[in-house]
N, C-alpha and C positions, 0 to 999 in steps of 0.2 A: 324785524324778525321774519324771517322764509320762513314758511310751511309748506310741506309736501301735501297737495288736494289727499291723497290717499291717507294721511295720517291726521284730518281735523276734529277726528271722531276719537275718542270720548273728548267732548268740549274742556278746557284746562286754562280760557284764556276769558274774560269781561268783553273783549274788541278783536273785530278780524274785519280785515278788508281783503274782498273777493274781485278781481276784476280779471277780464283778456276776454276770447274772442270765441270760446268756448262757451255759450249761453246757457244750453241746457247742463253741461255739468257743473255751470257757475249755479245755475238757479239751486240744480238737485241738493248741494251741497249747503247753498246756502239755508235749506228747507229743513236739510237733516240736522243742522246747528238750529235752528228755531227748534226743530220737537222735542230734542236731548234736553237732560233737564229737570226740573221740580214740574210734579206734574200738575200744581196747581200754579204754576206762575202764569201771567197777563201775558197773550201773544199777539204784536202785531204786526201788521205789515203795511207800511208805508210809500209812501211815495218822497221823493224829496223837500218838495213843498208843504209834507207835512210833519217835520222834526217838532214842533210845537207838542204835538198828542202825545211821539215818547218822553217828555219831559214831564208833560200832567200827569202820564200811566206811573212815571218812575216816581214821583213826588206823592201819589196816592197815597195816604194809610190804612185808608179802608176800618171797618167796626173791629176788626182783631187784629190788627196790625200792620206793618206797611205790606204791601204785595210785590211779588218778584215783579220785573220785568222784562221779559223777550224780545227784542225788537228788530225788523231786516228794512233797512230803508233800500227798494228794488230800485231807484231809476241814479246812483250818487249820478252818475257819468252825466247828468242832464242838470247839475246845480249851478245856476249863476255863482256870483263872486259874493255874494250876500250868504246865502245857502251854503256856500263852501266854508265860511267863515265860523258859519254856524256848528257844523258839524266840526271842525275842528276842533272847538269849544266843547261839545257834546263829549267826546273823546277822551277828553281828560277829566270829565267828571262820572263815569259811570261807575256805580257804586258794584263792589266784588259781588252781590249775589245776583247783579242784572246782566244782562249779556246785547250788544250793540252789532248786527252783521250788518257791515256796509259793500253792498251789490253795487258792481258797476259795468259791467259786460259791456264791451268794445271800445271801452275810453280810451280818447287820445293819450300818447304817451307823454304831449307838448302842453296838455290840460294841467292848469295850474295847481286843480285839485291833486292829482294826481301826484305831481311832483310832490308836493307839500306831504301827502298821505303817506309816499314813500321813504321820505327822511326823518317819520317816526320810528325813530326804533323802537321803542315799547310796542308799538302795535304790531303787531301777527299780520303778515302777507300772504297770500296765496293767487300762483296769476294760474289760468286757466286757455293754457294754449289747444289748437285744434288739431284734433289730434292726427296722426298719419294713420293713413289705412288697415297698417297691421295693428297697429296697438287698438284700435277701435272694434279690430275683427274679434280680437282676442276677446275684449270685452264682450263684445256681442256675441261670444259661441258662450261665455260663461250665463249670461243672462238666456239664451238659450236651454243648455245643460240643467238650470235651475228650474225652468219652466218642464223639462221630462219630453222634448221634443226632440225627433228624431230627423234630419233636412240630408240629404242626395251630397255628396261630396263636396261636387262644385257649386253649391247654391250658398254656402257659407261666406267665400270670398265676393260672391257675385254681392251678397246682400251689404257685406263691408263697404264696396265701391259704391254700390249705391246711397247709402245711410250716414255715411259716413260722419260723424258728430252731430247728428240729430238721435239724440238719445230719447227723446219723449216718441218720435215716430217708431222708432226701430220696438220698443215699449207698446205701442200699439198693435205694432205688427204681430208683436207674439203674443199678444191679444186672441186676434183674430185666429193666428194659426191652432192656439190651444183651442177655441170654438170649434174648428175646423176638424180638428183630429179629434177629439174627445173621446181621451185617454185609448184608443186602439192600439197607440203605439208604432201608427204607419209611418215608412218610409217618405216621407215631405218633398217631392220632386221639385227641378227649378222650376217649372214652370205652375205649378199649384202655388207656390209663393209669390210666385210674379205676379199673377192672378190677382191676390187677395192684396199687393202690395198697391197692384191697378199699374202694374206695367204688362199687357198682355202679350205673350207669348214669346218669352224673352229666349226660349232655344232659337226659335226661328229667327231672330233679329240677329243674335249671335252669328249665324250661320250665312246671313246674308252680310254683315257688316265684314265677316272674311269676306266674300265671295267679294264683295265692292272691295278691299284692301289688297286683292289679290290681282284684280284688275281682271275680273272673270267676264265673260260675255252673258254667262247664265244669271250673272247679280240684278241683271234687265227684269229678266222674267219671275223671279225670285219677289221681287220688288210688286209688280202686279198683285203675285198671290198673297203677301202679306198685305195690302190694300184691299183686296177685295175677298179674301175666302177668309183669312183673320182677322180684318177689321182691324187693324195696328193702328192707332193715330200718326200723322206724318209728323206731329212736333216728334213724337217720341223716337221714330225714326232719325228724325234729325240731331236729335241728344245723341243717340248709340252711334252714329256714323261720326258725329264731331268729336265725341270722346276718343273713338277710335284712331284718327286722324292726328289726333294730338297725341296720345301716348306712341303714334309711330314718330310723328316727328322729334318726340323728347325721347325716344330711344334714337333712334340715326342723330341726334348732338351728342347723346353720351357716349356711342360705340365709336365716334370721330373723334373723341378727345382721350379715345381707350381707356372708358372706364372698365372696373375691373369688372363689373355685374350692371351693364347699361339696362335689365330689365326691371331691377330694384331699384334703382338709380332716377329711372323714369316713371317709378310707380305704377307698373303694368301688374294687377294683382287678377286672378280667375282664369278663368278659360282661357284669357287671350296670352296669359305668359306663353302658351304652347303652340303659337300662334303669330306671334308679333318677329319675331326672327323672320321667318320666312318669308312674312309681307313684305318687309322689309326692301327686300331685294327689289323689289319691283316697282318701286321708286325712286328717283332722285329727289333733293332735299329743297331745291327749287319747284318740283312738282309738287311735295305734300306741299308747301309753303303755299302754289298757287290753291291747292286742293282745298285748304280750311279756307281760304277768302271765299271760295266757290262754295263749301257750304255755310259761310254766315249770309252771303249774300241770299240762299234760298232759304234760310233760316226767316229772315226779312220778311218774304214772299208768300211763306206759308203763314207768319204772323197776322198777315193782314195787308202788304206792302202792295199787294197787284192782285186784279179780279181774277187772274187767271187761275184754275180751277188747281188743288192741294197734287192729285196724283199727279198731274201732268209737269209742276214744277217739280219733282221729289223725280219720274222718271227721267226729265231731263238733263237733272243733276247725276243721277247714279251712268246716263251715258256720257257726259263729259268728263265724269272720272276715270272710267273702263275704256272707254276706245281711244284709241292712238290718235297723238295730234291736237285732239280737242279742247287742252287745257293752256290757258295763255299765259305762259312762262315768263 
């Protein structure tokens, strides 16, 4: 039996098994099915290796009589063939006023649990895919909207691409921000979120990651000042320059194969949709292709790969991207 993740609320079922590659809306989900309920029933949470405690909680009587039981076993995806076995068995005994969530986030699809779990039909399914950027965004302006915070246009998409299916962080974040604004009602600029997200000063990285996409000469000097007047770390540099890179080269595959909308297509969401056309032009698809090797290789470098000092490999890279020639096709 499919379940829709959006419709498992109000509980109607004793057993549901939760899995995919969605963690934190497998967990959230799974959480909100543990609280719903009698609100005096036993709640636990388990691990796999320990199916044994919801069997004593569920067989309790207790001085006044038997007690519900709640139970979310969090790790199924991790069960030897013993433990699988077990919980099969568990399955078809749980009695109508207990309820069984079996959590299994990122199980193989070739795991034998798995299968097995799958060709119960009595049992309630729910898989938990990741989500794409706009359905995430959407959610996260809602969870926003609810929090009574007000963000800058562009800082909404930017924070989608960022966050994107880490719902406990994005949760934090508007944490912090309602701290932050308390209750004035201010305008929340991108870069006051960057800030507080601890990506520092994300207009200007924006602005340079054109200028390197564009093949600018000013991208050089650009490059300096966010090292040394903003203090930008160069991993982070190196995140916005490869993401960049990448969403140029999966636009120039889409707009070759004439898709209808290669900016959707390729998942170019913020700022740079108004932006990525244009760069475009000023590459061939064998240059960006040499151009990402060029930065995983300083990806490497900045990690720890060579003593050579963080600004000097990040400026070398931004000039073999920008000047003519440089890049080994």
């Amino acid at each position: 039996m499919r379940l829709n993740p959006q419709r498992l609320l109000p509980p109607e079922h004793r057993c549901y098994y939760l899995y995919g590659e969605d963690q934190d809306a497998l967990f959230e989900a799974g959480e909100q099915l543990l609280a719903a309920g009698d609100s005096a029933a036993v709640r636990l949470r388990v691990d796999i290796s320990e199916l044994a405690r919801i069997e004593e909680a569920s067989r309790n009587r207790g001085l006044f009589g038997p007690s519900i039981c709640y139970a979310m076993v969090r790790n199924a995806q991790s069960a030897n063939p013993k433990q699988s076995d077990h919980l099969i068995r568990m399955i078809g005994s749980v009695a109508a006023e207990n309820r069984l969530i079996i959590c299994a986030p990122g199980i193989e699809w070739r795991k034998a649990l798995h299968k097995k779990l799958q060709v119960e039909k009595s049992l309630p399914q729910c898989e938990f895919s990741v989500p794409d950027t706009a359905s995430f965004t959407r959610w996260l302006e809602g969870e926003i909207d609810r929090a009574g915070l007000q963000l800058a246009p562009e800082t909404l998409p930017w924070l989608g691409e960022r966050l994107r299916g880490m719902r406990q962080a994005a949760r934090q974040l508007i944490e912090r921000l309602v701290c932050y604004e308390n209750g004035q009602r201010e305008l929340l600029s991108l870069d006051v979120v960057g800030e507080l997200l601890g990506e520092r000063a994300p207009g200007a990285l924006e602005e340079w990651c054109h200028a390197v996409a564009m093949r600018q000469g000013q991208a050089l000097g650009m490059t300096r000042r966010l090292i040394e007047e903003t203090q930008v770390a160069e991993v982070q540099m190196i995140s916005w320059l490869g993401t960049r890179l990448q969403q140029l080269l999966m636009y120039c595959w889409y707009q070759s194969r004439h898709e209808r909308n290669p900016l959707q297509a390729a998942k170019v969401f913020g700022e740079a949709r108004t932006k990525v056309t244009e760069e475009a032009r000023c590459w061939r698809a064998a240059e960006l292709t040499a151009a990402i090797r060029r930065v995983a290789d300083a990806e490497l470098l900045i990690k720890g790969a060579s003593l050579e000092e963080k600004p000097v490999v990040i400026e070398r890279l931004v000039l073999d991207l920008v000047a003519p020639q440089r890049l080994r096709v």
